[in-house]
VODODO-816565 format. One line per 3 residues: number of its first residue (from 0); their letters; for each residue z, y, x of N, C-alpha, C. Coordinates in steps of 0.2 Angstrom, whole numbers. Example, Ala and Ser with C-alpha at 12.3 -4.5 7.8 and 13.67 -1.06 7.14 Angstrom:
// residues 2
0> AS> 39,-28,66,39,-22,62,39,-16,66 ~ 35,-11,64,36,-5,68,39,0,64
END
This chain:
// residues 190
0> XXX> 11,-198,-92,4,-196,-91,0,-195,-97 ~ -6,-190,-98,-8,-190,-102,-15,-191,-100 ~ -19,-191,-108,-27,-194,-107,-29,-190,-104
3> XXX> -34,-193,-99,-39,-189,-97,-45,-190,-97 ~ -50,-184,-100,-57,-185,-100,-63,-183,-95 ~ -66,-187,-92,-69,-187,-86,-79,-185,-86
6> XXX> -82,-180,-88,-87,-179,-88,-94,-180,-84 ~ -99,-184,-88,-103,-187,-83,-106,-182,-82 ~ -107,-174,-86,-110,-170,-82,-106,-166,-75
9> XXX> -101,-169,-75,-96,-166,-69,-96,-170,-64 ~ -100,-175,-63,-101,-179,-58,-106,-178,-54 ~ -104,-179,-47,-112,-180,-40,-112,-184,-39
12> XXX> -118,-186,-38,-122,-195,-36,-119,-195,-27 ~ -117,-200,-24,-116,-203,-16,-121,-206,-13 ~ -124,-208,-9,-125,-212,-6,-123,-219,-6
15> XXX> -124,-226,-8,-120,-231,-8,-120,-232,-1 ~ -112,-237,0,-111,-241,7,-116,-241,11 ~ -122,-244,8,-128,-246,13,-133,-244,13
18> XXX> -132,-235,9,-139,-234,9,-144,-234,6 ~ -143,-239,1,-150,-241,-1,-149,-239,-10 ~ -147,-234,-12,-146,-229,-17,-142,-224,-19
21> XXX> -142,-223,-24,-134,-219,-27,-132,-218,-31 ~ -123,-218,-30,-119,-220,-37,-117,-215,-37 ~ -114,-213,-46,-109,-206,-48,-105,-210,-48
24> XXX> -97,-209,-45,-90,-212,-46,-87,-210,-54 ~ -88,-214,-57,-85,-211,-64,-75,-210,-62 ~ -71,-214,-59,-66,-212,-61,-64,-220,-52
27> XXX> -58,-216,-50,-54,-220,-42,-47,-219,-43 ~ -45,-226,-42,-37,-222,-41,-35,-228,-33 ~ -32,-223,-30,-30,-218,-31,-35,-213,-30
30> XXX> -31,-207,-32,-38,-201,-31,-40,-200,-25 ~ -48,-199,-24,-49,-197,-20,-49,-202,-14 ~ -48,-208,-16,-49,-213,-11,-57,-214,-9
33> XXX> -58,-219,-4,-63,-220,-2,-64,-228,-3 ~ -70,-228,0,-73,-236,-2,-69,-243,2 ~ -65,-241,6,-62,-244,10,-55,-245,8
36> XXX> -52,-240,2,-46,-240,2,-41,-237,-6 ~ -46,-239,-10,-48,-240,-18,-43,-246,-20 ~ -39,-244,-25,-35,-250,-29,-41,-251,-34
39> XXX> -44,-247,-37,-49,-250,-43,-56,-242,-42 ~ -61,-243,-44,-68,-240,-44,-72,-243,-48 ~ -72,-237,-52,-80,-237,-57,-84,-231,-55
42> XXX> -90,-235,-56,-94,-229,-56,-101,-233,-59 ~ -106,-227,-59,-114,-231,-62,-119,-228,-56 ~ -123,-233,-58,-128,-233,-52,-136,-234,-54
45> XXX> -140,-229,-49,-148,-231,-52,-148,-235,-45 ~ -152,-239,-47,-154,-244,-44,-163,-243,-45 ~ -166,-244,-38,-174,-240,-39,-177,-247,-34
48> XXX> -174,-249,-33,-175,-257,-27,-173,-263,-26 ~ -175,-268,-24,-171,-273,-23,-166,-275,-16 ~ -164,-277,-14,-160,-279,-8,-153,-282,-10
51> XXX> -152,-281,-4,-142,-283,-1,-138,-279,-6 ~ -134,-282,-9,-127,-277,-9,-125,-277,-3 ~ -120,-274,-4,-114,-271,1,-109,-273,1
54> XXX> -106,-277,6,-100,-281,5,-95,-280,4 ~ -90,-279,1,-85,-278,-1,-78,-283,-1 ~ -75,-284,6,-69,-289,7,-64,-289,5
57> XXX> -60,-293,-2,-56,-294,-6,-57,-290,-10 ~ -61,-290,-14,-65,-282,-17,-67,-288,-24 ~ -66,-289,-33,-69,-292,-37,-71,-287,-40
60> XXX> -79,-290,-42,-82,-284,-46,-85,-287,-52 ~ -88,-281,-56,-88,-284,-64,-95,-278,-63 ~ -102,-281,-64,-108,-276,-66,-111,-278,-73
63> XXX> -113,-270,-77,-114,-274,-82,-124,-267,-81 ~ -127,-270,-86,-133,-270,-86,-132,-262,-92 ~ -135,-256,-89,-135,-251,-95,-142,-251,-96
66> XXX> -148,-248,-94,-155,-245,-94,-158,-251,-92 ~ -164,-252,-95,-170,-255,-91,-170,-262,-90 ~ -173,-267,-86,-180,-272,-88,-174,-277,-85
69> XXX> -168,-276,-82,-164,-280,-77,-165,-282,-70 ~ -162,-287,-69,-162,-290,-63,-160,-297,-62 ~ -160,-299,-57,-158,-305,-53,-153,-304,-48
72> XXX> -146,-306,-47,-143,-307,-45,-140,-312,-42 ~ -142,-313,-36,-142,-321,-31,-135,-318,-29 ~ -130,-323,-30,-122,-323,-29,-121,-328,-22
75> XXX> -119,-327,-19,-117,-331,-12,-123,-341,-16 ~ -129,-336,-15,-137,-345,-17,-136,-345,-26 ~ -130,-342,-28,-132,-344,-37,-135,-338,-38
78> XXX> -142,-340,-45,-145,-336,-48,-141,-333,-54 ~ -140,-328,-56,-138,-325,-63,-142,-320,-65 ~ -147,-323,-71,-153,-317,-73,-147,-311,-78
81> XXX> -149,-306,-75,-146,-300,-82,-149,-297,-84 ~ -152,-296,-89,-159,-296,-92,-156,-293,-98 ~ -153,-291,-101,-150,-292,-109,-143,-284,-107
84> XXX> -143,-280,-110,-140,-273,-107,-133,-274,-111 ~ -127,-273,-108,-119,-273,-112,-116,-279,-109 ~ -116,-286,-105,-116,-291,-106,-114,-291,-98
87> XXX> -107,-290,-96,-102,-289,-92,-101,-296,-85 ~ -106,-294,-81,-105,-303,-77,-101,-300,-71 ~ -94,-305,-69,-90,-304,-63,-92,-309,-58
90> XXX> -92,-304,-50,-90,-309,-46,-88,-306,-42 ~ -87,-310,-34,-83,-308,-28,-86,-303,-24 ~ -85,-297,-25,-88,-293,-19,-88,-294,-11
93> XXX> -84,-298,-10,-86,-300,-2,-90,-307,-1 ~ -93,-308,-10,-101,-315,-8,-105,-309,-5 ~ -111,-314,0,-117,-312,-1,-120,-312,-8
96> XXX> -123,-306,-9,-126,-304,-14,-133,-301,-13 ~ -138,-303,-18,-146,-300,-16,-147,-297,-25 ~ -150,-292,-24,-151,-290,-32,-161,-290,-31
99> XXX> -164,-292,-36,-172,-293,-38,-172,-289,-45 ~ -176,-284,-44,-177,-279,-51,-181,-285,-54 ~ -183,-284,-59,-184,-288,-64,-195,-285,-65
102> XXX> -192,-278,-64,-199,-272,-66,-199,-267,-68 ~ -197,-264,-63,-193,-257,-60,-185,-256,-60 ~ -184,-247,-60,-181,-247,-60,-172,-248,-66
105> XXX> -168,-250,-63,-162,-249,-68,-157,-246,-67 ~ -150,-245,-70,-145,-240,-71,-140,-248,-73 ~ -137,-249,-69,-128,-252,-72,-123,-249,-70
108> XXX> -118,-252,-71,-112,-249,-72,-107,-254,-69 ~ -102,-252,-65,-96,-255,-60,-93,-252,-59 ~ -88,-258,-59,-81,-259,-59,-77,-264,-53
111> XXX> -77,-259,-50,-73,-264,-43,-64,-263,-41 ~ -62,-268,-41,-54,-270,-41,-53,-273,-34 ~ -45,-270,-30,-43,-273,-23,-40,-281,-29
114> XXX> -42,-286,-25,-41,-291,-28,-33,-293,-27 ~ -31,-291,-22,-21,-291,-19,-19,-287,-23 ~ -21,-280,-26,-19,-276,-31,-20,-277,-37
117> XXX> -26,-278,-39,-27,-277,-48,-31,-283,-49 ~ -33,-283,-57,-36,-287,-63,-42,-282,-66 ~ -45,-285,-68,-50,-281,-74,-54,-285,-78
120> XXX> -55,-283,-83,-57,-286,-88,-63,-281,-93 ~ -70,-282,-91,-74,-275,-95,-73,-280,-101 ~ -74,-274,-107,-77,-278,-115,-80,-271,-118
123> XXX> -83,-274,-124,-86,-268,-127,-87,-268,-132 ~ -87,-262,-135,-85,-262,-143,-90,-255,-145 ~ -94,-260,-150,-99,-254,-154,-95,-255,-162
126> XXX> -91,-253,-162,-87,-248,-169,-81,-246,-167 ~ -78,-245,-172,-70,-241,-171,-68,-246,-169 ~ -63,-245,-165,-58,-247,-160,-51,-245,-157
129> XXX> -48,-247,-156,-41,-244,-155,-37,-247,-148 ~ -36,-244,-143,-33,-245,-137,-27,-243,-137 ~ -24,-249,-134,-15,-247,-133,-12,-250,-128
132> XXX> -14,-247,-121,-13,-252,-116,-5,-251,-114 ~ -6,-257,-112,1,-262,-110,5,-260,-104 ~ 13,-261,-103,14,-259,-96,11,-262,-90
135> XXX> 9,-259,-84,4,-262,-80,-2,-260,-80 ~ -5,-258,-86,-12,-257,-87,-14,-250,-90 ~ -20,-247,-86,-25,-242,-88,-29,-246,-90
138> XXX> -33,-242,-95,-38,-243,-98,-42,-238,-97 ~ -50,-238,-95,-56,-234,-95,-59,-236,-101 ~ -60,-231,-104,-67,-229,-111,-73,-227,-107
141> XXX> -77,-229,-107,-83,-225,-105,-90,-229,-110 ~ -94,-222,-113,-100,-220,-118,-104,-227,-114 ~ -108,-231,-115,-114,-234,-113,-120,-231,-116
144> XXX> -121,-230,-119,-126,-229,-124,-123,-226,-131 ~ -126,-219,-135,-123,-218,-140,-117,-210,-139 ~ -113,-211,-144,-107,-209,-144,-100,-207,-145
147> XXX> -95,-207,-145,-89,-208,-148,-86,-203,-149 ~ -79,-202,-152,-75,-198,-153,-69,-199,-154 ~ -64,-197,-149,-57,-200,-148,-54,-197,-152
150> XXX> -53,-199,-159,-48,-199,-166,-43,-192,-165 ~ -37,-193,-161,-31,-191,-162,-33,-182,-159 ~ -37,-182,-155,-38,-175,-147,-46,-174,-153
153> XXX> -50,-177,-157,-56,-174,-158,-59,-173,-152 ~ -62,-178,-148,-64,-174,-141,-71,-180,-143 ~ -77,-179,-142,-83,-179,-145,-85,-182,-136
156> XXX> -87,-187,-138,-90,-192,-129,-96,-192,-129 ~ -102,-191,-125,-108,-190,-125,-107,-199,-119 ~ -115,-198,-119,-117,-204,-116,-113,-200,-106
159> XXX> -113,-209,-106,-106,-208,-98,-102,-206,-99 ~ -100,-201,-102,-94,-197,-103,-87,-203,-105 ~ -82,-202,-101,-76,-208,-101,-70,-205,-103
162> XXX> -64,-209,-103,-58,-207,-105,-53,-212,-103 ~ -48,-210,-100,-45,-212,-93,-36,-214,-100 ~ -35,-221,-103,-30,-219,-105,-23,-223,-100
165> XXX> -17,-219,-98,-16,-224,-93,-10,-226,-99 ~ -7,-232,-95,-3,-239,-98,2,-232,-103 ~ 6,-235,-109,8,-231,-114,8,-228,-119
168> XXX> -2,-226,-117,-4,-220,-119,-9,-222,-125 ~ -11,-224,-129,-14,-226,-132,-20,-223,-138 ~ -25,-224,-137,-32,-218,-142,-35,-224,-150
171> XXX> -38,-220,-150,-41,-223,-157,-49,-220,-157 ~ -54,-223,-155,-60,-223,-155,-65,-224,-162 ~ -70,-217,-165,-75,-219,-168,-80,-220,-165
174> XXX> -83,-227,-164,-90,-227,-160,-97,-228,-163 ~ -103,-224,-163,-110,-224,-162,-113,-228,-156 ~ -114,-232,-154,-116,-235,-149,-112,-239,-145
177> XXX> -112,-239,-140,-110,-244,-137,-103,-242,-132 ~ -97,-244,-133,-93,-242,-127,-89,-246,-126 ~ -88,-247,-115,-86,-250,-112,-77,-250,-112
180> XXX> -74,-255,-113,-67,-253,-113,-65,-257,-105 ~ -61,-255,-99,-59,-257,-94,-52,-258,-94 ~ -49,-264,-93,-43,-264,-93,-42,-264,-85
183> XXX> -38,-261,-82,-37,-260,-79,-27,-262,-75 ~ -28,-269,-73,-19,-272,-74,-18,-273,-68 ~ -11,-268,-67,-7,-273,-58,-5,-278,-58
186> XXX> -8,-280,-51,-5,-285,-52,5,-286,-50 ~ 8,-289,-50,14,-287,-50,17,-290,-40 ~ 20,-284,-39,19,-285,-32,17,-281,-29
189> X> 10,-277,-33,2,-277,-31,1,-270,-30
END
């Protein structure tokens, strides 16, 4: 397989599960899968209100904080303020989940894994970087803020804009800001 670069201007905003906004799907596998039937999903999200997540059974998710003033996230009764933008907090997509905007609207960013299927592991790296994922695992590049430029291809990343490298494949990243790496690992079995 080779890399692939996935364009956040080549994206259309969904509807989320419940309605109550909407997400660009950055990148699914399998392709073209749905919400119901997803080994791994990222995508970014504005967020313009508070309320319910969407429950998600067997589903572990990693949100991390891009744009704007934060939130509160009540995790099945725990409080976790995210207030501080880059800074990758996981948990069970099939807790009860409440999100409280902070003071207005924001934009994060998500990463959902079938937990019988996969692992993931967001991290982030504002300099040069070098990714060489391992058998098992894809890695997602995706711009946060800023932007980079995948060494080897000269291919120039604007903000969103990702790079899909899967297990084997390995990049070498110059970064201006801020960028998300997702590991992306089967489980075995999985």
């Amino acid at each position: 397989m080779a890399v692939e670069i996935l364009r956040a201007d080549d994206r259309a905003p969904t509807p989320w599960k419940n309605g109550g906004g909407l997400t660009s799907e950055v990148a699914v596998h399998p392709r073209d899968a749905g919400t119901d039937d997803f080994d791994w999903r990222i995508s970014v999200a504005d967020v313009a209100s508070a309320g319910p997540f969407s429950a998600f059974p067997g589903v572990d998710r990693i949100i991390t904080l891009i744009d704007g003033p934060g939130m509160v996230l009540t995790v099945d009764g725990a409080e976790h303020r995210m207030d501080a933008p880059y800074e990758p907090f996981p948990f069970p997509g099939d807790a009860v989940t409440e999100c409280e905007l902070l003071d207005g609207p924001i934009v994060d960013f998500n990463v959902m894994v079938r937990r019988a299927r996969m692992t993931a592991e967001v991290r982030v790296a504002r300099s040069a970087t070098e990714v060489r994922p391992t058998a098992g695992t894809d890695v997602l590049a995706v711009v946060l803020d800023g932007s980079a430029v995948l060494r080897q291809n000269s291919v120039r990343l604007g903000r969103l804009d990702a790079v899909l490298l899967p297990e084997g494949v390995g990049g070498d990243f110059a970064v201006k800001g801020v960028l998300a790496l997702v590991d992306l690992v089967r489980r075995s079995g999985g």
